[in-house]
N, C-alpha and C positions, 0 to 999 in steps of 0.2 A: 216513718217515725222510729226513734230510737224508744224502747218500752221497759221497763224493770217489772214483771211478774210477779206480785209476794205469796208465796204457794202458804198454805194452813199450816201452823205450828203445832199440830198436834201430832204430828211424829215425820217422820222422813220417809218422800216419794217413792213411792213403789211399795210401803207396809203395808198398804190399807188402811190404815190411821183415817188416815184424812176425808174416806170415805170417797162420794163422786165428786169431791170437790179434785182429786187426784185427777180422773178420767177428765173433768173440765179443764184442767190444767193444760193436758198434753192435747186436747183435739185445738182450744185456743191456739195455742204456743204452734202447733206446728200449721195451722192455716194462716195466721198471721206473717209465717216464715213462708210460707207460700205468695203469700202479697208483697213481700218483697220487705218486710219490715223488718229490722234491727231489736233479738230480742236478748233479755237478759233472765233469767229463774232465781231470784232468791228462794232455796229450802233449807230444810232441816240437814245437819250432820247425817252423812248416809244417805243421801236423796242418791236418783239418778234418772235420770231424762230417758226417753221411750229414743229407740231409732230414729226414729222420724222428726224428732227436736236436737238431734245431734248438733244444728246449726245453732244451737241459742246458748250462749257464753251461760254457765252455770256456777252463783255465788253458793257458798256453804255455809253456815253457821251454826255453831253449837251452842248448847244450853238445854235447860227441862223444860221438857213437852209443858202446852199450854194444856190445861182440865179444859174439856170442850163444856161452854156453857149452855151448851142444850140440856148437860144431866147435871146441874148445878142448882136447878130449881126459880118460880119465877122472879121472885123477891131477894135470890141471893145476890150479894155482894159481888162487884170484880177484881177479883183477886188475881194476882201471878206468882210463881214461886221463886224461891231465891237463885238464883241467877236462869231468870226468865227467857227460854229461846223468843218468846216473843218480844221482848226488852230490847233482846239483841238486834235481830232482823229490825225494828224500829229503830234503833239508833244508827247502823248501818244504812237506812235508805237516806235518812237525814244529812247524814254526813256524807255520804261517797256519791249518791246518785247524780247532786248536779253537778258535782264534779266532772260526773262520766259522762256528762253532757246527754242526759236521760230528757227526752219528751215530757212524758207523760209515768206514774207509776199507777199499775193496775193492782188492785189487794185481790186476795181472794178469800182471805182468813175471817170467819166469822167471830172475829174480836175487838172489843172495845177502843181499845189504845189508838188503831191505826182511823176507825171513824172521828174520832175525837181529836186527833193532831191534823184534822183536812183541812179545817179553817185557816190554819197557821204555818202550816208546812212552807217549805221553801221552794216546793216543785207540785206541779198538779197531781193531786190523788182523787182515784177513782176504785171505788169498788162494786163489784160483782156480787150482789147480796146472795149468799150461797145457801140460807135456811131462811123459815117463816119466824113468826114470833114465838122465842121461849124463854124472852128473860125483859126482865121492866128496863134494868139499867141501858141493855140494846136499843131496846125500841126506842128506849129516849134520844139515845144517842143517833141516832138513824136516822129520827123523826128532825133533829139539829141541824145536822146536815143537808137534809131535803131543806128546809126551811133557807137555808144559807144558799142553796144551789143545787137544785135536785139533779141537774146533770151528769155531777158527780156518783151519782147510784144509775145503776142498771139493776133488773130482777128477772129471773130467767120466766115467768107464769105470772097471769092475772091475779090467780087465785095467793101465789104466796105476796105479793103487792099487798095485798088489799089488808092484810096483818096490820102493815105500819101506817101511820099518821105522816101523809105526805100531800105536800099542797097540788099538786097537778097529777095526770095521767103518766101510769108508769112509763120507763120506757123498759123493754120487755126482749130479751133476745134469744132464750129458749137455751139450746146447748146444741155442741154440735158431736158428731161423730167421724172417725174412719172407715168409711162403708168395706174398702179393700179388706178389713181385720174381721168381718164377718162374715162367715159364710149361708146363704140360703140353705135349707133344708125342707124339701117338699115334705117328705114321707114321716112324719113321728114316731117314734115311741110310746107304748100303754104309758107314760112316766108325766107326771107336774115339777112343777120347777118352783122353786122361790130362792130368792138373789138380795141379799143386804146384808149388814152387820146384825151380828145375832145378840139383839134388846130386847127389853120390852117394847120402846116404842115403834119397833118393827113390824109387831102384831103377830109373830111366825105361828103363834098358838093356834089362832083363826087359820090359816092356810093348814097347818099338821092337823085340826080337825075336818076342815072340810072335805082332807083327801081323804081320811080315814073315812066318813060317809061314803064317798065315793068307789071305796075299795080299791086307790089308787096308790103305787108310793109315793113320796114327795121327797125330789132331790133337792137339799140344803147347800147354797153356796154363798159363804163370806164369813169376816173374821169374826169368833165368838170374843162379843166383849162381856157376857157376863154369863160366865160356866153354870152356877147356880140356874138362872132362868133358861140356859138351852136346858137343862137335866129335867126341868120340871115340864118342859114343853115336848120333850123324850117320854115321860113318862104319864103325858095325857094319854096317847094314843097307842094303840096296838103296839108289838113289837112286828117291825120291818117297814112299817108305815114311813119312816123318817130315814134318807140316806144323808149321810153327812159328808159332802166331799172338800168342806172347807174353802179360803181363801185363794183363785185363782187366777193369774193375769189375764188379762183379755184373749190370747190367742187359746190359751188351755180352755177357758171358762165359754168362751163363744161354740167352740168343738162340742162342747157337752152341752149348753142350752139350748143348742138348736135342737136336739134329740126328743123336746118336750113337746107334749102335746098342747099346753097351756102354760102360763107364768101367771102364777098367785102373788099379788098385788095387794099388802093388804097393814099399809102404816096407821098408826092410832092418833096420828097427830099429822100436821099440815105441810107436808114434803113439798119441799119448794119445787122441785121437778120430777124426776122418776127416772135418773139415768139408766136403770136394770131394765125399765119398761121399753125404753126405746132400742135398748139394747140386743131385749129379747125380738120384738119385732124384726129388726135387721135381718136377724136370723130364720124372718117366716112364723116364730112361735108369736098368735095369740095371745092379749092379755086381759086377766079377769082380774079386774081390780074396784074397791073401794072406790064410791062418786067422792074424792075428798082431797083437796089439793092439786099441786100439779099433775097428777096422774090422772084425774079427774077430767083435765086438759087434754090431754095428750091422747086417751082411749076415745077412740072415737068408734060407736054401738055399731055393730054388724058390722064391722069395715077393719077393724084391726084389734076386736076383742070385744069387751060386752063390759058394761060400767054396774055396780049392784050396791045399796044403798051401804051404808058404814056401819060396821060388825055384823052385819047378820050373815052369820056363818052358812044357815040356811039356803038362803038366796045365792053365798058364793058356789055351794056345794051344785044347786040346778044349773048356775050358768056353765059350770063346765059338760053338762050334758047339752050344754046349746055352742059348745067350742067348732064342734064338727062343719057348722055353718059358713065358719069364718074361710075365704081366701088368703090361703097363707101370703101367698106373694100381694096381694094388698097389705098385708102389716108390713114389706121392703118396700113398696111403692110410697106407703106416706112416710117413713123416713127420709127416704133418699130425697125426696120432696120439701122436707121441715125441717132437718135433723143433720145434713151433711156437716163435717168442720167447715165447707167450702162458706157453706149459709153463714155459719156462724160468725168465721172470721169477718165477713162483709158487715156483719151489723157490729161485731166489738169496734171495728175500723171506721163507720158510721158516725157510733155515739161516741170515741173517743176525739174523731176529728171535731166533733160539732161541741165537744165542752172543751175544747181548748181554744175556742174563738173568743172574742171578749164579746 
């Protein structure tokens, strides 16, 4: 198949913008180029494709970042701003894809625009629902779609599925990985680990106290999107409690996560999968996370980390006294097993041959 990708418009690949939606991009894109498939990346101005997607023709487009509507509220409006990168990237797939004699177009952007043009479009669209529910206007729009053709949705977890109003059983394809970019690490460090954008709905508060009970530090890794709330979640805890080592690519950030004895797990809201969690695993580290979402899914008790009910910082604090339990190389075993790009690309390839059949 010939395939056009439309990566998140909310900033350009390799920022960290886009959050896992970036990491979903490049393990797709380069397992599908593995299968032999013809791929194309629509991103943002200043994108740039990982090595290992160097075969996939890369379009650019400029314009302002879309506002992600996760932090837009659930009753706000969809809006875009004047001269909209997502405007753009939409009028571009309209116009040039069947040109290019494009298959199928995959979205990956959790934005209104591109669910809402799937009825009517000129070429088959399909998106990758990349979050749970956090705004009415989506879910309506989602819930439209399924209604018209639910084949056109994929959702990476059970648990982020069951958000939206859809007439049949999801279809479900998880995420995949580069197991090569990970390295195993038997041995730990006294050290905890936590991995995401630094929000609130990240929860980092609950992980920086629970080490602080613990007498542990807690290494900080991803982009701060709101300076104010990393400062006040600095200044819950002890000073040294919190290492901040920032936004890292995969080969730097895997180097240093393996070092932890645990990954703190711990969103306030329903994360459609846990890319940091499987990530961490790869690497042999344990994960103690929240029963809440797709992470929820993915930890499986005594075998690759330990699940503890949602906020009780309490309970996160004892499970890491019960971390020692866990067989590190069991957390790489059920990756390699659920979690390869190899897996992945089979099921993207799957549900995209089977919703273009009539």
């Amino acid at each position: 198949m010939k395939l056009l990708v439309v990566a998140t418009a909310l900033g350009p690949l390799g920022s960290g913008r886009g959050g896992g939606v970036e990491l979903t991009l490049a393990g797709l894109v380069a397992g599908l180029l593995q299968r032999g498939h013809r791929i194309t990346v629509l991103a943002a101005e200043g994108s740039q494709l990982p090595v290992d997607c160097a075969a996939a023709e890369l379009w650019r487009c400029g314009g302002s970042p879309q506002p992600s509507v996760q932090h837009q509220g659930r009753e706000a409006l969809i809006t875009m701003p004047a001269d909209a990168l997502l405007a753009r990237f939409w009028r571009r797939v309209l116009a040039e894809a069947p040109a290019a004699g494009v298959d199928a177009v995959l979205n990956l952007g959790y934005d209104w625009l591109p669910f809402w043009l799937t009825p009517t479009a000129p070429l088959p669209l399909f998106h990758l629902v990349s979050m749970g529910s956090v705004n009415a206007a989506m879910d309506a729009v989602i819930a439209e779609v399924a209604a018209w053709d639910q084949r056109r949705l994929a959702f990476h977890t059970a648990a982020q599925a069951a958000d939206f109003a859809i007439p049949h059983p999801a279809l479900l394809v998880g995420n995949g990985f580069d197991l090569s970019a990970y390295q195993f690490r038997t041995e730990p460090e006294a050290l905890l680990g936590w991995v995401g954008r630094v929000a609130p709905e990240k929860g980092l508060e609950d992980a920086a106290a629970a080490a602080a009970r613990c007498g542990m530090p807690l290494a900080v890794w991803g982009l701060v999107e709101d300076e104010a709330y990393a400062a006040a979640v600095q200044a819950s805890v002890p000073a040294g409690t919190l290492q901040w080592r920032g936004f890292l690519p995969t080969a730097q950030l895997q180097g240093e996560l393996g070092c932890c004895r645990a990954l703190l797990n711990t969103p306030k809201w329903n994360e459609a999968y846990g890319n940091v969690v499987v990530e961490a695993m790869a690497c042999g580290v344990p994960v103690l996370a929240y029963r809440r979402g797709g992470p929820g899914e993915l930890v499986q008790p005594g075998v690759n980390g330990w699940l503890v009910e949602p906020d009780d910082v309490t309970a996160l604090a004892e499970a890491v006294k019960q971390v020692e339990r866990i067989d590190r190389s069991s957390c790489r075993q059920w990756v390699e097993l659920h979690a390869s790009r190899e897996v992945l690309a089979e099921r993207i390839e799957v549900w995209l041959e089977q919703g273009l059949q009539p």
